[in-house]
C-alpha positions as CSV (number, residue, x, y, z in Angstrom):
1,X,14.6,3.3,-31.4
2,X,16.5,-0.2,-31.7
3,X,16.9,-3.6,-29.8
4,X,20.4,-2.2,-28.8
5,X,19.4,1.2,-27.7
6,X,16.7,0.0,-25.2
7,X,19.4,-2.8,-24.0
8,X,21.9,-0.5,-23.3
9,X,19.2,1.6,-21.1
10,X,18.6,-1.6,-19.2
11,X,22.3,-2.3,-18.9
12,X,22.3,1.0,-17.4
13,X,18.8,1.0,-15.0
14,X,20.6,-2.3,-14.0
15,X,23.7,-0.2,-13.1
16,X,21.8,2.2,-11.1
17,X,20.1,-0.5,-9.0
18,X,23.4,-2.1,-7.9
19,X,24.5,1.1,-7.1
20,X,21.5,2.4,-5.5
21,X,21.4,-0.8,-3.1
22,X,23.0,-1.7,0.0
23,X,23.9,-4.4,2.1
24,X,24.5,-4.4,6.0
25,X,25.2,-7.6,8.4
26,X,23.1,-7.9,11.3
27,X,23.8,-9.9,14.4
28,X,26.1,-12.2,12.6
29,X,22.8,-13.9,10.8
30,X,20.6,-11.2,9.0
31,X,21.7,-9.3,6.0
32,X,19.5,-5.8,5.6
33,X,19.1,-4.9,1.9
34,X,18.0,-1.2,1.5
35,X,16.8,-0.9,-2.2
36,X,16.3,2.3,-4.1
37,X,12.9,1.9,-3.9
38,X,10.7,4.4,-1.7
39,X,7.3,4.0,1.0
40,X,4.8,6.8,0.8
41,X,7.6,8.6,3.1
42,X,9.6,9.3,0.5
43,X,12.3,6.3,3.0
44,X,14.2,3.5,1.5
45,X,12.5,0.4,1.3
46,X,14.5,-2.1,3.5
47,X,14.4,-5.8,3.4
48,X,16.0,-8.5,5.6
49,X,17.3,-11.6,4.4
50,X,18.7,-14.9,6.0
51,X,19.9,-18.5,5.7
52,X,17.5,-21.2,6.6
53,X,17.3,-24.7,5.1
54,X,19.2,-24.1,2.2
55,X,17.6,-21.2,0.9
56,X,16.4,-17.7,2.5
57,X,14.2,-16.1,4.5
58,X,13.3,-12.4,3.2
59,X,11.3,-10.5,5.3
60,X,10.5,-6.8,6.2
61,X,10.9,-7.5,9.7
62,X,7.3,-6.0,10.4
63,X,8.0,-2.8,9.2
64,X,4.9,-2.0,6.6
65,X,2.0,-3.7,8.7
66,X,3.6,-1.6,11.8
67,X,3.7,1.9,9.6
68,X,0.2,1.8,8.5
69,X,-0.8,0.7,12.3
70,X,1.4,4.4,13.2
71,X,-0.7,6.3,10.7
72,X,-4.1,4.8,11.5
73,X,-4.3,2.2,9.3
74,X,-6.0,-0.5,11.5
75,X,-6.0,-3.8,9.7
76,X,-8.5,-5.8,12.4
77,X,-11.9,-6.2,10.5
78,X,-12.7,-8.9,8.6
79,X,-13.1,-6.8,4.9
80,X,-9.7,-5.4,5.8
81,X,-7.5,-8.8,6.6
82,X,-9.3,-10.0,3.5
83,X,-7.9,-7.0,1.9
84,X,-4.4,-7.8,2.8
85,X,-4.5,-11.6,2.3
86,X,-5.6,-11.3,-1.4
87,X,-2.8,-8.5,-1.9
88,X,-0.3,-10.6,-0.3
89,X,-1.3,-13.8,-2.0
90,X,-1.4,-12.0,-5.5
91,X,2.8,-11.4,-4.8
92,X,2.8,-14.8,-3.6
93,X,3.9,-14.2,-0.3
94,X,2.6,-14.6,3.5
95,X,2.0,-12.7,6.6
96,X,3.8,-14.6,9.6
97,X,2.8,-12.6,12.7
98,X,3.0,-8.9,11.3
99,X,6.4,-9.4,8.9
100,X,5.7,-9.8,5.7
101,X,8.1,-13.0,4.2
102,X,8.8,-15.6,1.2
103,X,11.0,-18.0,0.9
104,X,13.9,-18.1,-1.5
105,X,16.5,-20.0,-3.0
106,X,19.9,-19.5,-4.3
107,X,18.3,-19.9,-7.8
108,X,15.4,-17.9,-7.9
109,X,16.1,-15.8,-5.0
110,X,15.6,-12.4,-7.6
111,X,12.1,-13.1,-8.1
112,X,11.3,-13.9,-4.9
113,X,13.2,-10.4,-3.0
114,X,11.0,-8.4,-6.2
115,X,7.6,-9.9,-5.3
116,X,8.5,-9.0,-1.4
117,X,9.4,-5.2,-2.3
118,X,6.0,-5.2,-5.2
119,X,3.9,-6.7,-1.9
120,X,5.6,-4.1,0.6
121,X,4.6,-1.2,-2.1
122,X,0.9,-2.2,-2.6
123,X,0.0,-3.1,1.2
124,X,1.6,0.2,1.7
125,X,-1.2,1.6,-0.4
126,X,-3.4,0.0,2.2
127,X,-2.8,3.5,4.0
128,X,-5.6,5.0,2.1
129,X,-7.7,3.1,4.4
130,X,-7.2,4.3,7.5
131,X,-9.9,6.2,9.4
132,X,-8.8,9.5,8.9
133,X,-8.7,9.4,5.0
134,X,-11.6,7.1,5.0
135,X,-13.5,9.9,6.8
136,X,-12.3,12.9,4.7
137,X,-13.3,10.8,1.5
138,X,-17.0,9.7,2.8
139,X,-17.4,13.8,4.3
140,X,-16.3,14.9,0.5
141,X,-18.7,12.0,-1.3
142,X,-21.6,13.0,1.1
143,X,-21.1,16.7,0.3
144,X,-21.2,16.4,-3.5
145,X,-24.1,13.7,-2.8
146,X,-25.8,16.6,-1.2
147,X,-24.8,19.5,-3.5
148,X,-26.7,17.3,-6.0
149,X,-29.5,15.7,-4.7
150,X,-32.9,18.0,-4.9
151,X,-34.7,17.4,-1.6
152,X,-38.8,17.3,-1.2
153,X,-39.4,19.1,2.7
154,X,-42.6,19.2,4.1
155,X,-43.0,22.9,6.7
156,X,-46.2,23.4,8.4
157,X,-47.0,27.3,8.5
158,X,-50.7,29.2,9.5
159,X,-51.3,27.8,6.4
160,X,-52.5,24.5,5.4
161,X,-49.3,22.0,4.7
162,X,-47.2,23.1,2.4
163,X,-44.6,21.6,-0.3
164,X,-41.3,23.0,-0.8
165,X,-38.7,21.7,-3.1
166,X,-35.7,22.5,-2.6
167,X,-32.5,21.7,-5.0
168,X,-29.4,22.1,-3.8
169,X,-27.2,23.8,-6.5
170,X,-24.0,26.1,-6.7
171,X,-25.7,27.7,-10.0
172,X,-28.2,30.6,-9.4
């Protein structure tokens, strides 16, 4: 493996992203940028981008905050907004109403349009908290909690009191 061999893979991965991205007008001021890059849907990561005081505005128009609200995914407690702040803040970018954003300019406007598609992917992972899968996961931890736990029970009979112990085990 060489210098030269791993820059012509880049030169081509660079290839493949120009190609696999495309641009769109929209209403005469916003340019949509679909990107090859995918949600948990397997669907086309799309950004939106503007003009506005000499830079841009990229945004996802509400998209990702809106998706995990469709699958469950409700972001309105405390520990959860928390959640989403410090993954947003870690990509340097902000939530303004539910539309994920960050400025740009024309001369860092790569980095920028990266750290919005990085902070789309990993709120996106947010998903794994919603109430359904949060439920399955706390059934499945209480069940092997169970399945391992030996448990003291006290049964009154015509007997005096009695002492069982009982360990809960798949083994025979």
């Amino acid at each position: 493996m060489s210098v030269a061999e791993i820059e012509g893979l880049l030169h081509d991965y660079r290839a493949w992203l120009k190609d696999k991205t495309t641009l769109r007008e929209i209403n005469g001021s916003w340019v949509e940028i679909t990107t090859p890059w995918l949600d948990r849907h397997n669907d086309a990561l799309q950004i939106y981008a503007r003009r506005e005081d000499g830079g841009f505005i990229l945004s996802d128009d509400s998209y990702t905050i809106h998706d995990l609200e469709g699958s469950g995914c409700i972001l309105n407690t405390d520990k959860r907004r928390d959640l989403l702040r410090m993954t947003l803040n870690g990509f340097g970018v902000k939530l303004n109403d539910e539309a994920i954003e960050v400025h740009a300019t024309p001369e860092n406007f790569a980095l920028p349009k990266h750290n919005l598609i990085q902070a789309m992917l990993a709120v996106n992972d947010l998903f794994y908290l919603s109430k359904p899968v949060v439920e399955s996961l706390f059934y499945e931890d209480v069940v092997a909690w169970l399945d391992a736990t030996t448990f003291v029970t006290c049964r009154t009979s015509n007997s005096p009191a009695s002492v069982a112990t009982t360990t809960n085990s798949t083994s025979p």
